[in-house]
N, C-alpha and C positions, 0 to 999 in steps of 0.2 A: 499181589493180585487185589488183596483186598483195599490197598493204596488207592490203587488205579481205578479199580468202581466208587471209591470214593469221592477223588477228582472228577470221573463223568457225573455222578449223582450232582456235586455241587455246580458244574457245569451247566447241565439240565437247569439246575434250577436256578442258577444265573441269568439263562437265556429264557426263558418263563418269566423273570420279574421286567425283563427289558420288554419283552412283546407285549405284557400286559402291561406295563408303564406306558409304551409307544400307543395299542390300542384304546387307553383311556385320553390319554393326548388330543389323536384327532377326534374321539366323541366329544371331548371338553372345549374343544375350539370351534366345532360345530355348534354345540350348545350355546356357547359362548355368545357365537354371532347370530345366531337365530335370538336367542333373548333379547340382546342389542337392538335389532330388527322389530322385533314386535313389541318390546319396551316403547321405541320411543314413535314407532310406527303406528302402532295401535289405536293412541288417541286423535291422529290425526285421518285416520282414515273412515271414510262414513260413501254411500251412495253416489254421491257425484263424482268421487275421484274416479270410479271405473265406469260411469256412465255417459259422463261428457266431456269436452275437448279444453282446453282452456279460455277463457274470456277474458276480456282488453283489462290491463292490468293483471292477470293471474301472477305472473311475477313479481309481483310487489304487494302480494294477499286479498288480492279481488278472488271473484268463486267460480269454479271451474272444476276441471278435472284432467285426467292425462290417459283419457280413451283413442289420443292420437299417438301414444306411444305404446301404448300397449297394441291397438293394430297394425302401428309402423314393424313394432318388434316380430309380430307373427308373421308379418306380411314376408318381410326381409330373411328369417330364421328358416319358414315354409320355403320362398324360393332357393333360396342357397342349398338346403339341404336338399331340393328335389332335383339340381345341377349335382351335387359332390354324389348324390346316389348313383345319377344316368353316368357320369365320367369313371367313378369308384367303383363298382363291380365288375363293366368289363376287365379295370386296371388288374382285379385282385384274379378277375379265374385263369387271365392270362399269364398272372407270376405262377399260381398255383397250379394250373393244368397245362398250357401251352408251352409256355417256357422252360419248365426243367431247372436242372440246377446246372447253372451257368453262371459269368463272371456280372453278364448285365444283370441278371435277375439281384443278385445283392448289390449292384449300383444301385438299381433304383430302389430296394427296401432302403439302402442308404439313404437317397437322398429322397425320399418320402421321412424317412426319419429327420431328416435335418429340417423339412418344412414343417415336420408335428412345429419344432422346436424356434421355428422363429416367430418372436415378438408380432403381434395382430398389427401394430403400429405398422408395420417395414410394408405388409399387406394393403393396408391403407395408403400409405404413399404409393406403391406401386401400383393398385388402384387407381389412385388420383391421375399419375404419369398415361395410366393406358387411358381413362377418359379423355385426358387432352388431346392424344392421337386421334381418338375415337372421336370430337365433337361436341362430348357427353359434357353435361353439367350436373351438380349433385342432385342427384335422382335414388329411387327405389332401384332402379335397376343398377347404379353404377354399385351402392351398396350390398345386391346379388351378388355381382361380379368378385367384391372384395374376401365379404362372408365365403361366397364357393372354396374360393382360395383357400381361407383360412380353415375349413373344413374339409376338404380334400385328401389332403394326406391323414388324419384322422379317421375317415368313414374308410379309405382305402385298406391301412392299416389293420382296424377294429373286423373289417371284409375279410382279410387274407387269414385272420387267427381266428375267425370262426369256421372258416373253411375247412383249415388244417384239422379241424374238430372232426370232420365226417368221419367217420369207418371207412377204414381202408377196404377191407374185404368188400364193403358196400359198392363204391366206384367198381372194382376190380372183377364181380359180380356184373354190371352192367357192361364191363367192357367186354365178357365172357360172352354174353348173350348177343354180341354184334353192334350196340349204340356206339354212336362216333363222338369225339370230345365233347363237340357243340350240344348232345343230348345229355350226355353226364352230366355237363357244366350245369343247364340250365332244368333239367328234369329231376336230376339227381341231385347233385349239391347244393343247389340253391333252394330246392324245397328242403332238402334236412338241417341247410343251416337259417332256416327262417326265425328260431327263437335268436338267434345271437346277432343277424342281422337287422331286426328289429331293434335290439338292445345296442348295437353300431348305429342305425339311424337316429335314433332319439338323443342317445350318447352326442352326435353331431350337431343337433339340433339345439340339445339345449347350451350346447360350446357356441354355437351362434346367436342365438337369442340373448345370452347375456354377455357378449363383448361388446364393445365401446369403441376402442381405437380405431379399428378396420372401417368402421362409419360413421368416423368424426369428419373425415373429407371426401368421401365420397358420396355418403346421403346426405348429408347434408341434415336441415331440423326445422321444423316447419311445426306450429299452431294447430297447422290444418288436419284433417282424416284423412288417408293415402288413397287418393283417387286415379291414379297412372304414375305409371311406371316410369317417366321422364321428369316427374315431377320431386321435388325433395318430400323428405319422409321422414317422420319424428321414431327416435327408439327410446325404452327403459332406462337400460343406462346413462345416455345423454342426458335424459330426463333428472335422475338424479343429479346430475355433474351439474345441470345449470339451475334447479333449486336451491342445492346446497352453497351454492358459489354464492346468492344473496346474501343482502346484510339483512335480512328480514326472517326475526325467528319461528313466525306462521310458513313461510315455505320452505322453510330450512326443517319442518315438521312432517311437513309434506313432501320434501325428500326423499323423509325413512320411510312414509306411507309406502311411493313409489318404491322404495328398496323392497319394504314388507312383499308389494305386488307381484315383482321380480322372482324374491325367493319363493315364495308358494308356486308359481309358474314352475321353474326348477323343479322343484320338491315333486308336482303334478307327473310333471315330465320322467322323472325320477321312477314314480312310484307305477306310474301306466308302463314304464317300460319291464319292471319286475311281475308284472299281472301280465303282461302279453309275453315274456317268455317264457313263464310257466305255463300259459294255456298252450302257445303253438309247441311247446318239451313233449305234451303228449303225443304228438304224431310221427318224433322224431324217433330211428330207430337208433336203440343202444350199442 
């Protein structure tokens, strides 16, 4: 007996040195890349980069700024993610309230799952493909189109395991009292799980604000500030990929400024989504 609590003991504490091995890992890589970031970010960032657009020669260390990619990125991040919401919610009360457990209901967590999982790149090409059907050329909207995709199954997903969250008694309670699905769904469930859908939107948001692929051909990249939605439209990450691609070690500085921009946006995003679900937790019932 006393063997055997001694192999769990040393077991425990086996598995204790690995999670905190593991949990210092990604603080140290996090760290890591945030210093990286404002190491080499820091000196090169001043006023103008977040105030104004680029001027003739900005790629080649003329003065300028990247106020076109920073509103390309909100512009593109805001509509996608106000598409992946309107599609996303009905997708999730219908898994979670309508449908039941049935054999489609785990198809499509299936294949929502297989879409968390494909590459932004495969989005972007198919993207591209449906613009050409469509007419479209790279524009802010064809770049919506891409981004929804790639956030879709994401907001769907992050929807359906916040939901699962409510109090059963809670719903069961309402159903007691005479309300039909439609008033659960939307009276009940969805105001109690407001702190987590909050925390699913933003969660989406900022997975679209900083990919790259999905609207490498679809928006296409443009100098300009995004004034319609047919027209092309500059993002962050782009932004980085074609400073850094110079042979010029002034914007190749100006790069990581852009990078630095990127992750504080992140981090912003990050940090309003942990303050909005603690403020809307108070309302919710335990």
């Amino acid at each position: 007996m006393m063997k055997r609590n001694t192999l769990w003991r040393l077991e425990e504490t086996v598995m204790k040195v690995l999670m905190s091995g593991a949990t210092a890992l990604a603080l140290g890589c996090l760290l890591l890349i945030l210093g990286a970031v404002v190491w080499k970010g820091l000196p090169a960032m001043n006023l103008d980069m977040v105030t104004q657009p680029p001027q003739g020669g900005y790629y080649t260390g003329a003065g300028g700024g990247i106020l076109n990619a920073i509103l390309g990125s909100l512009c593109l991040a805001l509509g996608a993610t106000v598409v992946a919401l309107v599609l996303g919610v009905p997708i999730a009360l219908y898994l979670q309230i309508y449908a039941g457990r049935s054999r489609l209901v785990e198809l499509v967590r299936l294949a929502l799952d297989v879409l968390w999982g494909i590459p932004s790149i495969v989005y972007g090409a198919f993207g591209f493909s449906l613009m050409l059907l469509m007419g479209l050329r790279a524009s802010l909207l064809g770049g919506i189109i891409a981004l929804s995709l790639v956030e879709l199954p994401i907001m769907c997903r992050a929807i359906e395991e916040v939901l699962k969250m409510v109090p059963f008694e809670l719903t069961e309670s309402a159903y007691a009292l005479g309300t039909t699905r439609w008033e659960v769904a939307w009276k009940v469930m969805v105001r109690q799980a407001l702190p987590g859908l909050t925390s699913a939107i933003l969660l989406a948001f900022g997975r679209g604000i900083g990919d790259a692929a999905s609207v490498l051909f679809t928006a296409g990249y443009t100098d300009h500030l995004p004034t319609s939605l047919l027209r092309p439209v500059a993002s962050l990450p782009l932004a980085v990929f074609f400073q850094l691609a110079t042979p010029f070690p002034a914007v190749q500085e100006r790069a990581y400024a852009s990078a630095l921009v990127l992750t504080a946006i992140v981090l912003l995003i990050s940090v309003l989504s942990r303050l909005a679900s603690n403020r809307l937790s108070r309302y919710v019932v335990k």
